[in-house]
DOMARDREN-537533 format. One record per residue: residue in one letter; y, x, z of N, C-alpha, C in turn. Coordinates in steps of 0.02 Angstrom, whole numbers. Atoms other than C-alpha are relative to their C-alpha. Layout:
# DOMARDREN-537533
REC   code      nyy      nxx      nzz     cayy     caxx     cazz      cyy      cxx      czz
REC      A        Y        X        Z        Y        X        Z        Y        X        Z
...
***
This chain:
# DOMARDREN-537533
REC   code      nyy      nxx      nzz     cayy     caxx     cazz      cyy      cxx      czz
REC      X      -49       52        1     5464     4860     4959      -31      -66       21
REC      X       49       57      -34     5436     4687     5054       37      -68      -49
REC      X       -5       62       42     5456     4503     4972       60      -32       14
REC      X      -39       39       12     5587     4418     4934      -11      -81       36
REC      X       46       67      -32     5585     4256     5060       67        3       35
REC      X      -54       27      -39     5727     4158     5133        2       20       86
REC      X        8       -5      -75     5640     4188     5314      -54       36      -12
REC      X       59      -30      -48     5517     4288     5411      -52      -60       29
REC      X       49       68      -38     5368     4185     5492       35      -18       74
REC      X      -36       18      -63     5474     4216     5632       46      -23       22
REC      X      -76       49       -9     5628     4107     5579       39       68      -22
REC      X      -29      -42       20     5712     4278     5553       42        8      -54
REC      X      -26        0       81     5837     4308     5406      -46       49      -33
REC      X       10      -37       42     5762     4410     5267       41       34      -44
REC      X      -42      -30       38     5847     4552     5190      -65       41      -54
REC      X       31      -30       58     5687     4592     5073       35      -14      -74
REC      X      -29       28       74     5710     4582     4888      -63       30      -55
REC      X       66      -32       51     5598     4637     4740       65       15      -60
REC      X      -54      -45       47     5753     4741     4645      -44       28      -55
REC      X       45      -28       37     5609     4831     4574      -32      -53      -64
REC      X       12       16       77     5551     4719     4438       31      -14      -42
REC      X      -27       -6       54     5668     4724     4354       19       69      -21
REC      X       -2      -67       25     5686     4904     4355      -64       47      -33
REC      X       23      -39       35     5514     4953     4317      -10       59      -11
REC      X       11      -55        8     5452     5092     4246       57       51      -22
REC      X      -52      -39        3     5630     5155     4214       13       51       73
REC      X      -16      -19      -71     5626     5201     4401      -50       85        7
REC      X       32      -65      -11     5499     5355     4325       71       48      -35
REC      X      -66      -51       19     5667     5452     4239       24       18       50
REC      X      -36       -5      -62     5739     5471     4422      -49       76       17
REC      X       28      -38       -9     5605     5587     4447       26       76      -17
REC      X      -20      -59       18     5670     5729     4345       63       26       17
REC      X      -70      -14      -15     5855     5720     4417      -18       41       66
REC      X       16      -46      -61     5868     5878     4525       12      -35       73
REC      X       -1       45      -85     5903     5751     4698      -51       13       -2
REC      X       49       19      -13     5751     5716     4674      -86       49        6
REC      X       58      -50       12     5656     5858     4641      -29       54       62
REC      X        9      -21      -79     5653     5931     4854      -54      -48       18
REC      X       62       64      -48     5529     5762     4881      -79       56       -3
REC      X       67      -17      -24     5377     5842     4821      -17       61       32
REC      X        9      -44      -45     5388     6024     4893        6      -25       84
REC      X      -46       16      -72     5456     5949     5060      -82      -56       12
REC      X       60       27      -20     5298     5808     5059      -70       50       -5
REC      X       54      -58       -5     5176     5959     5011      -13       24       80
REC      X      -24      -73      -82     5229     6062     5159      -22      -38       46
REC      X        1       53      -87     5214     5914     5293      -80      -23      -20
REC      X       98       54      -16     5022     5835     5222      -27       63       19
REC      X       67      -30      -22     4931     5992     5241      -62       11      -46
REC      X       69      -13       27     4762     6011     5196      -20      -81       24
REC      X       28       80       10     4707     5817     5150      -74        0      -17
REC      X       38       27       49     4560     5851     5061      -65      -24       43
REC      X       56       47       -9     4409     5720     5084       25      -48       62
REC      X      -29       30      -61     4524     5623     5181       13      -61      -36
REC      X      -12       76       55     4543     5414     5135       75        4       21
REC      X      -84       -4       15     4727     5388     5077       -5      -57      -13
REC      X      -57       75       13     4856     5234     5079       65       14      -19
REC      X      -74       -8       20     5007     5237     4987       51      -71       -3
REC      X      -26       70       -5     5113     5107     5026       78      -16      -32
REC      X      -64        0       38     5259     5053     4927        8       28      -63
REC      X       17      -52       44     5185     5159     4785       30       -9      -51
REC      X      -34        3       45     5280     5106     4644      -53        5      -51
REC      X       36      -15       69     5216     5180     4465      -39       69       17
REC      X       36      -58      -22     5096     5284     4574        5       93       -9
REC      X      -30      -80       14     5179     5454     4571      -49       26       42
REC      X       32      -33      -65     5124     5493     4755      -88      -24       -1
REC      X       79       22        6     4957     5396     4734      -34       67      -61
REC      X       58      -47       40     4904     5527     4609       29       61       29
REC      X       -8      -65      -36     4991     5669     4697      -53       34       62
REC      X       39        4      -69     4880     5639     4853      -66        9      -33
REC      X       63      -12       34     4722     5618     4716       -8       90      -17
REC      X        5      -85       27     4767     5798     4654        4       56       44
REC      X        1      -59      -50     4776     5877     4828      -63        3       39
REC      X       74       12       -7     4585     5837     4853      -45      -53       53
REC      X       27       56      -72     4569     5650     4949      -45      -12      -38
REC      X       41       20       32     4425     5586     4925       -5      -73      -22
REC      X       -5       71       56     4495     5411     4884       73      -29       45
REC      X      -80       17       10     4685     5354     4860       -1      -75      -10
REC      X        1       82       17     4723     5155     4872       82       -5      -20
REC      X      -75       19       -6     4922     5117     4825       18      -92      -15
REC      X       -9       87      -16     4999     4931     4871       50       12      -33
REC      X      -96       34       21     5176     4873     4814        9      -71      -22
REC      X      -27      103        4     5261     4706     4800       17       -1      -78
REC      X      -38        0       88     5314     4736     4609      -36       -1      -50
REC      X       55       17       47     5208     4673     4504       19       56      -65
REC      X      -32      -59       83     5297     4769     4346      -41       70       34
REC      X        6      -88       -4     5265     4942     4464      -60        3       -6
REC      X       64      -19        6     5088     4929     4477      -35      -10      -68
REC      X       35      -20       55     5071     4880     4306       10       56      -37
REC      X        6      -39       33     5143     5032     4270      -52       40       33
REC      X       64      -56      -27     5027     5132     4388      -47       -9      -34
REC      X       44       21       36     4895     5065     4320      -21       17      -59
REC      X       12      -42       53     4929     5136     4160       26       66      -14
REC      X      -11      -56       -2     4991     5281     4204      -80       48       36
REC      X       69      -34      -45     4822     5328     4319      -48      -48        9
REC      X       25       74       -3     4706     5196     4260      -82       24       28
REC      X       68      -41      -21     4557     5316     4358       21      -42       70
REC      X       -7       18      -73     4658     5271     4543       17      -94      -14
REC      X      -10       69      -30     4662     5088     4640       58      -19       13
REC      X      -84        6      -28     4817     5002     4637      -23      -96       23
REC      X      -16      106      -21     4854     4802     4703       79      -15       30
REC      X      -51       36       -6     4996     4696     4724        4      -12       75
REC      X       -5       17      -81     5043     4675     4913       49       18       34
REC      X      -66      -13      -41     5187     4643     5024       -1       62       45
REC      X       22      -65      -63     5168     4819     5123       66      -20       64
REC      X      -49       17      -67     5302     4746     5266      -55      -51       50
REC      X       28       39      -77     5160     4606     5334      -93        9      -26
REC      X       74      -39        2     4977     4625     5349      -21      -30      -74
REC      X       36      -15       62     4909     4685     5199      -79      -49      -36
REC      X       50       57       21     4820     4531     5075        6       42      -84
REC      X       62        4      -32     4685     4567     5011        9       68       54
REC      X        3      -38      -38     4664     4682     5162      -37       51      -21
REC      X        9      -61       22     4603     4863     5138     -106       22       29
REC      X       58       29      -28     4408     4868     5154      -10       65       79
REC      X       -4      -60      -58     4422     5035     5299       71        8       22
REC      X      -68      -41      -13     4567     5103     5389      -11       66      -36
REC      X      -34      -61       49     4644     5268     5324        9       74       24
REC      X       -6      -30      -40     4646     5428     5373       68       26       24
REC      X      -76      -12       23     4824     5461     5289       11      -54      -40
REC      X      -49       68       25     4959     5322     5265       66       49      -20
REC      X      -65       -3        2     5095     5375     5154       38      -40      -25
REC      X      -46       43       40     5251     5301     5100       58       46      -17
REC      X      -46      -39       63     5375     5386     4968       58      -71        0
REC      X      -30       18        7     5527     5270     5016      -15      -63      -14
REC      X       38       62       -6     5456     5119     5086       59      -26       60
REC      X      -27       31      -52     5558     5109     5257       73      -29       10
REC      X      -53       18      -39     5718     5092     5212       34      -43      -54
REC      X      -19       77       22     5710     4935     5131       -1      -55       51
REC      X       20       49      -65     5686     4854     5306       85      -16       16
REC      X      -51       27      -12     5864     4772     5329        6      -12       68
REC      X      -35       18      -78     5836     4731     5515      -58       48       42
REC      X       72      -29      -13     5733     4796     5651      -47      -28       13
REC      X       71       18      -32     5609     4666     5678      -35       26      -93
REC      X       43      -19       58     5566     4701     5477      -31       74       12
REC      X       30      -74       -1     5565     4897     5516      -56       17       36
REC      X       42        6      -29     5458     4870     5664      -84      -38      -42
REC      X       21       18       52     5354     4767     5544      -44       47      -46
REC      X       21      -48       38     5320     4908     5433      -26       43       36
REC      X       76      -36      -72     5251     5004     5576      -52      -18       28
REC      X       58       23      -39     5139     4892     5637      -50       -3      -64
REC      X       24       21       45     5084     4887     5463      -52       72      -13
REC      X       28      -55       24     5034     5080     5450      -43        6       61
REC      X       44      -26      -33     4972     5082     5622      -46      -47       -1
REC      X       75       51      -13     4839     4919     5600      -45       38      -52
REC      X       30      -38       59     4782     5041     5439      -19       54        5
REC      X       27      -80      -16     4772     5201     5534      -74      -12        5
REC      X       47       19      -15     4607     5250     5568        6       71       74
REC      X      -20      -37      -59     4580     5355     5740       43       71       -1
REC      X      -16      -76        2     4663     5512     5750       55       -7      -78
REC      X      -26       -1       60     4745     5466     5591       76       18      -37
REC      X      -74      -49        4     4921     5530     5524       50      -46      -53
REC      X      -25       13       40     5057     5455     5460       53       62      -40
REC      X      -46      -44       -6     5187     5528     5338       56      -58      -65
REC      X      -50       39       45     5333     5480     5244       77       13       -8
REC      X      -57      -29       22     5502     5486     5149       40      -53       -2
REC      X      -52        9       21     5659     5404     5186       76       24       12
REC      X      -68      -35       16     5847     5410     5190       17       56       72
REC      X        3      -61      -27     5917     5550     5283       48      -25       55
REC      X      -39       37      -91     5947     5471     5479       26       36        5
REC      X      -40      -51      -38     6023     5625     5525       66       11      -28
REC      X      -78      -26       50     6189     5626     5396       28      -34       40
REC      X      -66       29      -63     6331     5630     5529       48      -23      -58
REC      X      -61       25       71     6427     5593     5350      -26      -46      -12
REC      X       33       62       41     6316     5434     5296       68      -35       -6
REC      X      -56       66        8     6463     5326     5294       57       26      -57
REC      X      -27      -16       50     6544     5454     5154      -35      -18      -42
REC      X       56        2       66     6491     5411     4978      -13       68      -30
REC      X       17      -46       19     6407     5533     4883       25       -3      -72
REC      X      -12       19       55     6484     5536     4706      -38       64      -38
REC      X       14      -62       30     6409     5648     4559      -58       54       60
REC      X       21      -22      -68     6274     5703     4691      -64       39      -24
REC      X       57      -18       25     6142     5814     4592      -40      -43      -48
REC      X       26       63       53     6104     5656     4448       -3      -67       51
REC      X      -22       65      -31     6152     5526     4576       48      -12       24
REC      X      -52        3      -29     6288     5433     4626        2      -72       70
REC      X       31       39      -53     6272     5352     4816       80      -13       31
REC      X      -46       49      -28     6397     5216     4851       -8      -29       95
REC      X        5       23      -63     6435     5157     5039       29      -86      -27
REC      X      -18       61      -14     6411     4961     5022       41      -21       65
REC      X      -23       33      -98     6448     4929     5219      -24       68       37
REC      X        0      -59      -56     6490     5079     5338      -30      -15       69
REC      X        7       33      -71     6436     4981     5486      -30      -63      -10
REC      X       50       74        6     6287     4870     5434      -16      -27       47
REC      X       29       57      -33     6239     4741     5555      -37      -55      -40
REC      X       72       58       19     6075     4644     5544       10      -49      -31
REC      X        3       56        0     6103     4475     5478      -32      -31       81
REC      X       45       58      -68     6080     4350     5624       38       16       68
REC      X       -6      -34      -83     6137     4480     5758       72      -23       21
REC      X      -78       10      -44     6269     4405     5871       11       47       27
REC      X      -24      -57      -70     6258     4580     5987       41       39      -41
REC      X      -58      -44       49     6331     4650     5816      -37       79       12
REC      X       10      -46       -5     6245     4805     5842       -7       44      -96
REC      X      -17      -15       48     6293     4926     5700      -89       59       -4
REC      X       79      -36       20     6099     5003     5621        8       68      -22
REC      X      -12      -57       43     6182     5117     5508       38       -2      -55
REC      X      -63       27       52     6260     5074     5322      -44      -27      -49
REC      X       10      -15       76     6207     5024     5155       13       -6      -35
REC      X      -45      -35       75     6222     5094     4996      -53      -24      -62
REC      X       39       29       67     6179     5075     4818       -4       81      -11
REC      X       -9      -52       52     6109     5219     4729        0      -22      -82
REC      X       -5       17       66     6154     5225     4546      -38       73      -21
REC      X       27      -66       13     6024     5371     4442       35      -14      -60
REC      X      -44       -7       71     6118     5451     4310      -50       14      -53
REC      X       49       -9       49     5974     5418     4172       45      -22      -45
REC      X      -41       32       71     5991     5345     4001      -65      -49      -31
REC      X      -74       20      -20     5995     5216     4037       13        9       66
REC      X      -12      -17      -86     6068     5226     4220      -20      -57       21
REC      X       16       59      -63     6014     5088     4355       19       27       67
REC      X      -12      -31      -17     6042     5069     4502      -50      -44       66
REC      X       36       38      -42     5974     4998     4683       13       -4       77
REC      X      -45      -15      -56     6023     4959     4850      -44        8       73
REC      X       42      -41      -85     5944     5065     5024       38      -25       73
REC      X      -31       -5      -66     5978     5033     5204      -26       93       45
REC      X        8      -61      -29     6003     5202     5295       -6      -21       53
REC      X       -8       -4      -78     5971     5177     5480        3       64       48
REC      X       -3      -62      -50     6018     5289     5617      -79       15       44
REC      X       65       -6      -12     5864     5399     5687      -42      -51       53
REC      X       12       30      -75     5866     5316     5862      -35      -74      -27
REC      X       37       86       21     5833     5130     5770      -90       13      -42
REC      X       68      -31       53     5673     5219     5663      -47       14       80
REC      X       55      -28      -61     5597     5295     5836        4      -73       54
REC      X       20       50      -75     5638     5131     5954      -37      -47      -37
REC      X       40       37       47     5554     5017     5798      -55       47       -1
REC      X       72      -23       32     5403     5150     5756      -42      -14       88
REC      X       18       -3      -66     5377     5131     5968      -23      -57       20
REC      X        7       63       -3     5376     4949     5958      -98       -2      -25
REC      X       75        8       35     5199     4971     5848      -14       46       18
REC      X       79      -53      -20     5126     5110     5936        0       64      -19
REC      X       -6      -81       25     5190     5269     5849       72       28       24
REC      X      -52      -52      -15     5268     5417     5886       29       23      -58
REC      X      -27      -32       41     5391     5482     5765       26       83        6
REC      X      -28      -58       -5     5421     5654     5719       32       35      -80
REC      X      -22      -12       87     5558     5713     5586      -24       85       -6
REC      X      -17      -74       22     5548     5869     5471       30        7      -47
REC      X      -57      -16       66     5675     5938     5353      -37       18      -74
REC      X       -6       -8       48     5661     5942     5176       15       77      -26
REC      X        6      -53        6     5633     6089     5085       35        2      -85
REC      X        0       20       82     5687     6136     4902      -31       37      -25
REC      X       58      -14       52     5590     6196     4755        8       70       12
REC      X        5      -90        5     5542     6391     4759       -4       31      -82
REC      X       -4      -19       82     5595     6437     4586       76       39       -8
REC      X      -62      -58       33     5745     6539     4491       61      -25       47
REC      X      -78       39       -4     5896     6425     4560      -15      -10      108
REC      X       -4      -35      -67     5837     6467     4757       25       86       25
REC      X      -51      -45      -37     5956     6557     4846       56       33      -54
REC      X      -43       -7       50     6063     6557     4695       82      -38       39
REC      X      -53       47      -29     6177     6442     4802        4      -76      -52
REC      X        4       62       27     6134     6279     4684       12      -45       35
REC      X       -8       40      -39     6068     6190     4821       24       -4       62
REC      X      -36        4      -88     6184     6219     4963       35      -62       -1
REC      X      -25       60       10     6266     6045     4915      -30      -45       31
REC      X       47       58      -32     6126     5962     4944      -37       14       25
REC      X       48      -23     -100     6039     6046     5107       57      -19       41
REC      X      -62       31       -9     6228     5991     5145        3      -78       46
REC      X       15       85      -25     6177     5813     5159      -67      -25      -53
REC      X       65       15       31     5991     5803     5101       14      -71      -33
REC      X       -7       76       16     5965     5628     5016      -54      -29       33
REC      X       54       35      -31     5819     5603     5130      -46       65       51
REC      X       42      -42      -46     5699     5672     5266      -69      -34        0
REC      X       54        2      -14     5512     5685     5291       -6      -40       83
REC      X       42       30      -72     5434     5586     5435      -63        3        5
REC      X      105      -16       13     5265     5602     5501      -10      -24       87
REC      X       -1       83      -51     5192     5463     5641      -74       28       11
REC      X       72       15      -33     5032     5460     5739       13      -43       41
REC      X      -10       64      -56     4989     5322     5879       13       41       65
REC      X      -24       -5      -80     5066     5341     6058      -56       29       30
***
């Protein structure tokens, strides 16, 4: 998530925000709502074999993925985020891994002492409201790559020819369409990005928070702008009792998100 700031250095509007501190470590209950439970088989499947590889988690929150990546054998995990609350929960949730406070949308202060071999982000990109921010966030993973290096990452699901339906009652979430036909702030050409929505998680208590979905084409002409190639892959769900039961045909239906995975041009 990027900072809250009237403008960009570039005069630009800002559609960042820091929603997150006030949500906090409530944002770990989301975890157990079956939506949510396709992220980590589906990010398994796409890293691979990591181990002794330097890791960046960017946007890390209350370090879920920062210790996921520790437990698949890197030999050293860093996670950033703008939310002061999230990293104090990381922090005490995995007070072994490195966490710091940092806008992950513009170059990374204090800066990272190496590049990386693997940059992930667990629902970092599609808090970028326009595309010079999304572009932004790319240039951010590729100044951090290190040669040969790999990106990967999770957000909303570019490909739903339905995005502009809401999702009500949606597997423990309920995903509102704010604006069917978001346009940038600023943009006189009016060009429509995609929509956004609020998700509400049905915890106890519930919260809720608001995503920009962009269409794929705006994700690949922004990741091109900084130097990477994008390549999607589908989401997978959990291999347990309730596969091929027909549970999740709802939601392979209209995933709530897709895997991405980036190297440089």
């Amino acid at each position: 998530m990027a900072s809250e700031s009237a403008s960009a250095a570039s005069g630009a509007v800002s559609t960042q925000n820091t929603q997150y501190d006030k949500i906090g470590t409530k944002y770990n209950s989301m975890h157990e709502l079956p939506a949510i439970e396709p992220e980590k088989p589906s990010v398994i499947a796409v890293l691979g074999d990591i181990t002794g590889k330097r890791c960046l988690d960017l946007a890390c929150g209350t370090g879920r993925y920062t210790h996921l990546l520790s437990t698949l054998g890197a030999a050293s995990v860093t996670g950033y985020d703008i939310s002061s609350a999230m990293i104090a929960g990381a922090r005490a949730a995995y007070p072994g891994l490195t966490f710091a406070v940092a806008d992950c949308s513009r170059p990374l202060a204090p800066p990272p002492p190496h590049p990386f071999d693997l940059i992930f982000a667990g629902w970092f990109l599609n808090y970028a409201g326009t595309p010079a921010e999304l572009a932004a966030m790319f240039r951010v993973i590729e100044q951090n790559l290190a040669p040969g290096g790999r990106f990967v990452g999770i957000t909303t699901n570019v490909h739903d020819a339905q995005m502009r339906l809401p999702k009500p009652d949606f597997y423990g979430l309920d995903i509102e369409v704010l604006d069917p036909r978001y346009v940038a702030p600023g943009d006189d050409g009016g060009e429509v990005l995609g929509i956004k929505a609020r998700v509400v998680a049905q915890t106890a208590p519930p919260f809720g928070f608001d995503v920009f979905q962009f269409e794929a084409d705006v994700y690949e002409r922004c990741a091109r702008e900084a130097g990477l190639r994008l390549r999607w892959r589908d989401p997978v769900v959990p291999d347990d009792e309730r596969k091929g039961t027909g549970f999740w045909d709802r939601w392979l239906e209209r995933p709530t998100f897709v895997v991405v995975e980036a190297g440089r041009i």
